[in-house]
N, C-alpha and C positions, 0 to 999 in steps of 0.2 A: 499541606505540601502542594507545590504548584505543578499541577496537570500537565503530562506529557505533550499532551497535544498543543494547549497556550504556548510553551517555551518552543515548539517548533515552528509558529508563524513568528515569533519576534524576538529569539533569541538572538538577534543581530540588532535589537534596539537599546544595547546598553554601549556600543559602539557609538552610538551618538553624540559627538564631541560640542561643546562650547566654544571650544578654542579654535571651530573652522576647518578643523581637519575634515579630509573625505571620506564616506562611510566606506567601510571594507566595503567592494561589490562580491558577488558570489562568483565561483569559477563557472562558466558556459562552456557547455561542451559542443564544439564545432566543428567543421571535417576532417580538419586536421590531423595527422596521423599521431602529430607528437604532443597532442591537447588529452592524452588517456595513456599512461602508464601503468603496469600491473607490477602492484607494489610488493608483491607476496605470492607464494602457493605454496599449498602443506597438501601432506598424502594422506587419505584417510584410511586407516589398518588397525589393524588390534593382536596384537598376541605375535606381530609377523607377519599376517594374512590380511592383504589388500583388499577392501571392498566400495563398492560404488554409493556413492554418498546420492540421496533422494529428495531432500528440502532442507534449505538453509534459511534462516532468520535472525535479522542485528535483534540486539534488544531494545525496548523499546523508551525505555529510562535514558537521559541525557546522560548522567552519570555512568551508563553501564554501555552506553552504543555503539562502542567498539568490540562486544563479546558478540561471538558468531555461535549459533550454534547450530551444530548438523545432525542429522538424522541419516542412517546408512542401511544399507540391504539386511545388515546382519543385524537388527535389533538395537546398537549402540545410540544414543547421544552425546557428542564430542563437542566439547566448550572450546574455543581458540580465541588469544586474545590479537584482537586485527593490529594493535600498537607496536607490536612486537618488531622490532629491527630485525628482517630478513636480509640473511646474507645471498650475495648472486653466487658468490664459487658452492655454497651449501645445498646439498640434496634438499627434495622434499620431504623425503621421511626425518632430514636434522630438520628442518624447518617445523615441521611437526611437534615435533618433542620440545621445541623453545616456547613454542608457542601454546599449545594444548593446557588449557584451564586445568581440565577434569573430565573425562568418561564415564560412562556406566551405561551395564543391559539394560534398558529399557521394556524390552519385549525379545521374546522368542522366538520374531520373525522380523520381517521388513517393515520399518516407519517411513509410512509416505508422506507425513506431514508434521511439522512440531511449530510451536508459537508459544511466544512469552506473555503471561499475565501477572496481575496484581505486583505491578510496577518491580517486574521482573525476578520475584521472588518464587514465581512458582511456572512451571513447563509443562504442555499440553502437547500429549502423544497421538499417533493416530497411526493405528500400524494393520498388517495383513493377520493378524491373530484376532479379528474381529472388534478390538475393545478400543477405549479412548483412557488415556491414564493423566493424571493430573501428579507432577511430581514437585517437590520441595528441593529445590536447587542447592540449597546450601549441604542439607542435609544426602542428595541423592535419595530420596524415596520416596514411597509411592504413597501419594495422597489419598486416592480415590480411583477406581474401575470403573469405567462406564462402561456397559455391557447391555446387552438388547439388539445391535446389527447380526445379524446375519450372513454376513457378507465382508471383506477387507474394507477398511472406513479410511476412505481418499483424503477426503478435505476436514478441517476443523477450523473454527471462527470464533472469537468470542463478542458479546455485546459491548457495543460500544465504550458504556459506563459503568457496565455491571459484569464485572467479569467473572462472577459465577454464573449466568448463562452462558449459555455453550452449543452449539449448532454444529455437528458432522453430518457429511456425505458418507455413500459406502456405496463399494458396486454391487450392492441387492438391491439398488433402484433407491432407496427412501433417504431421507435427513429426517433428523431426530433434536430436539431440542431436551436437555440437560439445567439441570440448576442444582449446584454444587452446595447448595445449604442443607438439603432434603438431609432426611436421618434415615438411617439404615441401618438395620443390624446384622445384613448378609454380608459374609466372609466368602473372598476367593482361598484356592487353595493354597495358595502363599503368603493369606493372611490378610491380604489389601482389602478395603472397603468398599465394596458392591455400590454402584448407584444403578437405577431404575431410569430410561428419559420419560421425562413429563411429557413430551406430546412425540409423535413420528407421522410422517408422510408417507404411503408407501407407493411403488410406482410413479414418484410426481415425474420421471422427464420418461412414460410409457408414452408410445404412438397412440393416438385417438381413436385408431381404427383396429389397436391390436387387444383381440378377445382373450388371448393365452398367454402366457409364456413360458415356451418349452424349455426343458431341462438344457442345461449348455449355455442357454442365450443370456448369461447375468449379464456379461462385459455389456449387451447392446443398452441394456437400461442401467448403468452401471451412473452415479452422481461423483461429477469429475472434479467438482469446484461447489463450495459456498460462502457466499458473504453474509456478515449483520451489517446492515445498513448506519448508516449513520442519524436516522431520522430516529433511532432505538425502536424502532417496531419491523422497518420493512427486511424481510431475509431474500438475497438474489440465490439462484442456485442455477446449476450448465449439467451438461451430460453427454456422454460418449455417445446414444441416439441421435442428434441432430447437432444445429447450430443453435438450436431456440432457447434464449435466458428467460426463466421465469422468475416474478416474482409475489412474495408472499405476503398474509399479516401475519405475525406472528399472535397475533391473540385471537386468532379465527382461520385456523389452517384446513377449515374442509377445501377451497376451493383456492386455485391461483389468481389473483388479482389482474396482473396484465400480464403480459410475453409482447419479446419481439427478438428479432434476428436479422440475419445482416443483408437478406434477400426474401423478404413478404410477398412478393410477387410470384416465389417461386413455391413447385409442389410441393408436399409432402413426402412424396419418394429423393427428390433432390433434396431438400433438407436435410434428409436420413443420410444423405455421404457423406457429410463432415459432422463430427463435435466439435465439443469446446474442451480444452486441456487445461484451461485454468482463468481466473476470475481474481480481477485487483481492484482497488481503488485508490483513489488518491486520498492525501488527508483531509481536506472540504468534504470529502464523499458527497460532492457533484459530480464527479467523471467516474466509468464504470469500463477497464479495458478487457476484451475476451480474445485469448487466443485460439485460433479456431485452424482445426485439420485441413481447411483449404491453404495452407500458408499463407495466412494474413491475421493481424491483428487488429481486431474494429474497438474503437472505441465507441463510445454512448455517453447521451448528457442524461444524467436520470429525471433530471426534470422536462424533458423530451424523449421520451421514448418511443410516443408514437410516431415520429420522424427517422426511426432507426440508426444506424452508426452513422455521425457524426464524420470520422475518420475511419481511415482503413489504411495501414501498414504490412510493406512485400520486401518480401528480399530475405527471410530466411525461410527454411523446413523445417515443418512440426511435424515429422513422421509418427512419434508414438506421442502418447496422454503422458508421457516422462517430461516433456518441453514444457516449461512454465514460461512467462513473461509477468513484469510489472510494472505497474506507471508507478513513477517519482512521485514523493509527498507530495512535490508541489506540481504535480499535475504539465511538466514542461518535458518532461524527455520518457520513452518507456525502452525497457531493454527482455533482450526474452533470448531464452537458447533457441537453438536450433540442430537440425540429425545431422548437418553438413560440420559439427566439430569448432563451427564458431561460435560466438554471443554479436547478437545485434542489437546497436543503439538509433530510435531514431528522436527527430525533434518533432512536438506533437506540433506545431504549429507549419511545418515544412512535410507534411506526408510523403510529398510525392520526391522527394529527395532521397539520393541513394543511402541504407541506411549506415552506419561507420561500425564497423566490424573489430569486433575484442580477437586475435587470432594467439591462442595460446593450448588450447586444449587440443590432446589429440585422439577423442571419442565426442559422444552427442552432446550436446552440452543441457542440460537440464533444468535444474530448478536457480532461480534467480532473485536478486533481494537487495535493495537500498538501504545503506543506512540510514535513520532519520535524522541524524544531529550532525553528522561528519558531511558538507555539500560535497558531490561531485564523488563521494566513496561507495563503492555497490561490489556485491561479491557474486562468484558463478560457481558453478560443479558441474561436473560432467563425469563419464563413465569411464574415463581413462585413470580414474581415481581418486583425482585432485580436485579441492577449493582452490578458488583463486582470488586475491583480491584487485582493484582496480582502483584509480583514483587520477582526478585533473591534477594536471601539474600546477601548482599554488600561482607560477607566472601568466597562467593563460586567466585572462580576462575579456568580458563582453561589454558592449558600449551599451547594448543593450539590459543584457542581464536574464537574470530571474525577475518578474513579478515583485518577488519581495527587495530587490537592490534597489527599486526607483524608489527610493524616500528623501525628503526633504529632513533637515537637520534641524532640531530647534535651537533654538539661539538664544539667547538669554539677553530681554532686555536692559538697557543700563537704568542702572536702581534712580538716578535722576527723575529720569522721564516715567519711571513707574511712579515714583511721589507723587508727580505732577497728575499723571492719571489717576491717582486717587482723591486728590482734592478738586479734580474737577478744575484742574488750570490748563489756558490754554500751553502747547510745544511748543516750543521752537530749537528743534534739535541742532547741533554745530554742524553733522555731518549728515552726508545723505543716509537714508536708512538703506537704502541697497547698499550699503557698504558693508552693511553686515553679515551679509553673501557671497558666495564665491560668486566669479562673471555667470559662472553660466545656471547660477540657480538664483537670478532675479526674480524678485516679485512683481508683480502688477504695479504700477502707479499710483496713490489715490489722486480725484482733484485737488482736494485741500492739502496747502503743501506743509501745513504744520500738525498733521497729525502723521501719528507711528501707524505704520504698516504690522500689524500682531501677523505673526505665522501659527500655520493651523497647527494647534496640539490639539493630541485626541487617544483614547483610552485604547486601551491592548484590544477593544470588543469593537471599538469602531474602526479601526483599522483589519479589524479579523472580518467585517462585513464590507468593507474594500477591497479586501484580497486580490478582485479579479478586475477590478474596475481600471480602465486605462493602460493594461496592459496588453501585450500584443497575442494571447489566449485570448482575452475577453472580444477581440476582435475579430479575430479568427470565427469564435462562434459567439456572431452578433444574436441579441435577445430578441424575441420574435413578442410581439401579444400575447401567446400563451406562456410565453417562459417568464414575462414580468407579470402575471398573476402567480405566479407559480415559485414566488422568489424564493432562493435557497434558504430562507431562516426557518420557511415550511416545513423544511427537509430536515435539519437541523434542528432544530426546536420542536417536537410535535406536540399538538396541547395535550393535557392533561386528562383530557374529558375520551370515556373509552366507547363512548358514541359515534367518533369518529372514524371510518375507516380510513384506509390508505390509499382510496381515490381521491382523498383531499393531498395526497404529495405527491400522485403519480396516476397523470392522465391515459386512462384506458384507450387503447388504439378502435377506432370504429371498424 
């Protein structure tokens, strides 16, 4: 079966016509007020009784990337299909009920976090009752317990490739790494399968200088966010103590490999005012965005770290560790709530531009989430009860694009002049070969005026290692000497050999 991730850098490459047509471009979302419509919002409640929804996630399957699924105060997981024809004169709670997959208790308290694995067939819990639950979607039940925090477990992530590893946060300070194969014969009390985590960190975001920690103080070392890197070794982790993201090996976790933050210059006591409330990446997993208590959201190139954030994004408030943000797959727009009741968008490539405001909620607005497969669709929640959903309007188009719109079409030579190339006879074609193009995607000239001008074709992998090249991201952050030693296939590919640490992907700050 072909990889989620492949079908999202080139599912627009079977639009590739012969016949000269232009490729679909992608919808750009730009200041405009009337270039973002919210297409939908449902109430989320149970039994009658409204409660505040805490993390939403599309799934991650092309087939299924319209299922939303939410996690709320009360324990539930709530499936809604985002397809669903929402009426304007209909409430949200009818909207709800059109829409809503399927439900079920999850936990006996608040889930802060949930995410789809194993090509959407199984859901990862992470709730305030201590445990991380692995459940079986079709079926609604519960896979696997993960148990060993001590503390409510904030974040969850799974490995890149291997989505029986498993990486939560918790605010007793540690992350913990899980592998869902282990065997177990311990039973909870409701019967579910016990697992043990194979490794834990404890303390990793404590102060350097702090000898104790007194009774009360969990929230200050409290781990707010975790990522698995993309390189399959490196784990990022954030924390309500400071601004400072660390990161890890995952196959040698006594010590943190590098850190950095959004102000090195600055002390330790000033560090300690702001966290971080959450931790994204884009799908390259070269871009790394942290949204942070001082109302701003900094971005970072992971293969620059010791240059620290790259970008920095203003214009909404992150009053509580409930504000999520996240960068778009493709790494071109990030959107993140805010306690002021809106959602903001801005363009990564335009920081300093006011950012364009979702205004529909009427509480903080919380955790935030792109679809992968749907361009220009991303959904919000906030405390006023409602998911929302969003989406470009299909008219609004960019001259510039996405990244992935600037493509060239291939075109199919005329089977004439392929004979003639194979037996090695000279051309002499009737017509120009730029005729085979629209005006404005001519080719180069050759000298020789009877030979065929070939357009580049090239495999789904060499195009995946272009991604960034000639467009106006790549630009924005031009490549320095250490970032062309340091190329993303590093990052992405790591060898095999377990000799290797993770200073060969990620240069340690002096």
């Amino acid at each position: 079966m072909e990889s989620s991730s492949s079908r999202s850098f080139f599912r627009n490459i079977r639009s590739r016509e012969l016949s000269g047509f232009r490729v679909r471009k992608r919808p750009y979302i730009s200041d405009a007020a009337s270039d973002i419509i919210e297409i939908g919002a449902v109430t989320v409640e149970h039994c009658g009784d409204e409660t505040p929804p805490l993390a939403i996630s599309f799934c991650k399957n092309i087939k299924n990337s319209h299922i939303l699924a939410v996690s709320d105060e009360d324990g539930y997981v709530s499936l809604f299909d985002t397809r669903r024809k929402f009426s304007c004169s209909a409430s949200h709670q009818e909207n709800a009920e059109k829409a809503k997959v399927c439900d079920w208790v999850a936990h006996h308290n608040a889930v802060f976090d949930v995410r789809w694995i194993k090509e959407d067939a199984q859901i990862l819990t992470a709730s305030g009752d201590q445990t991380v639950k692995v459940w079986d979607v079709q079926e609604m039940k519960c896979i696997a317990a993960l148990m060993g925090h001590t503390g409510s477990v904030k974040s969850i992530y799974s490995h890149p490739t291997n989505p029986d590893i498993i990486v939560s946060g918790s605010r007793d300070g540690s992350f913990a790494l899980w592998d869902l194969r282990c065997n177990s014969n311990s039973r909870s009390v409701q019967g579910e399968l016990c697992l043990g985590s194979t490794a834990v960190v404890k303390g990793a975001h404590l102060p350097s200088r702090a000898k104790r920690i007194r009774r009360g103080k969990a929230a200050s070392m409290s781990i707010t966010s975790v990522l698995y890197l993309k390189d399959e070794v490196s784990i990022a982790t954030a924390g309500a103590v400071d601004s400072v993201l660390k990161f890890w090996d995952s196959r040698n976790l006594k010590s943190v490999v590098t850190q950095t933050c959004p102000h090195p210059q600055s002390t330790e006591k000033e560090r300690r005012l702001h966290g971080i409330s959450s931790l994204s990446q884009d799908l390259n997993g070269v871009f790394l965005s942290a949204a942070c208590m001082d109302n701003r959201i900094y971005l970072y190139n992971l293969l620059q770290l010791e240059k620290g954030p790259l970008r920095s994004f203003s214009g909404c408030r992150i009053e509580s560790f409930y504000v999520k943000s996240a960068i778009s797959p493709d790494a071109t727009h990030i959107i993140s709530g805010s306690s002021d009741g809106n959602a903001y968008i801005w363009q990564v490539n335009k920081p300093h531009e006011d950012p364009f405001a979702l205004k529909s909620h009427d509480g903080e607005v919380t955790a935030v989430d792109w679809c992968p497969f749907e361009d220009g669709q991303m959904a919000t929640c906030s405390d006023d009860f409602t998911v929302r959903m969003w989406n470009t309007q299909n008219s609004i188009c960019s001259s510039t694009g996405f990244p992935s719109s600037n493509r060239r079409r291939v075109m199919a030579i005329p089977s004439v002049e392929c004979r003639k190339l194979m037996v090695n006879e000279p051309s002499c074609p009737k017509e120009d070969p730029d005729s085979w193009f629209p005006s404005n995607e001519v080719l180069p000239q050759n000298n020789s005026s009877y030979s065929i001008i070939m357009p580049k074709i090239s495999t789904p992998e060499g195009q995946k290692k272009r991604f960034f090249s000639g467009s106006e991201l790549n630009e924005a952050f031009e490549k320095t000497p250490e970032a062309t030693v340091k190329s993303p296939s590093s990052v992405l590919n790591p060898p095999s050999s377990t000799k290797r640490t993770i200073r060969d992907y990620f240069h340690t700050a002096s």
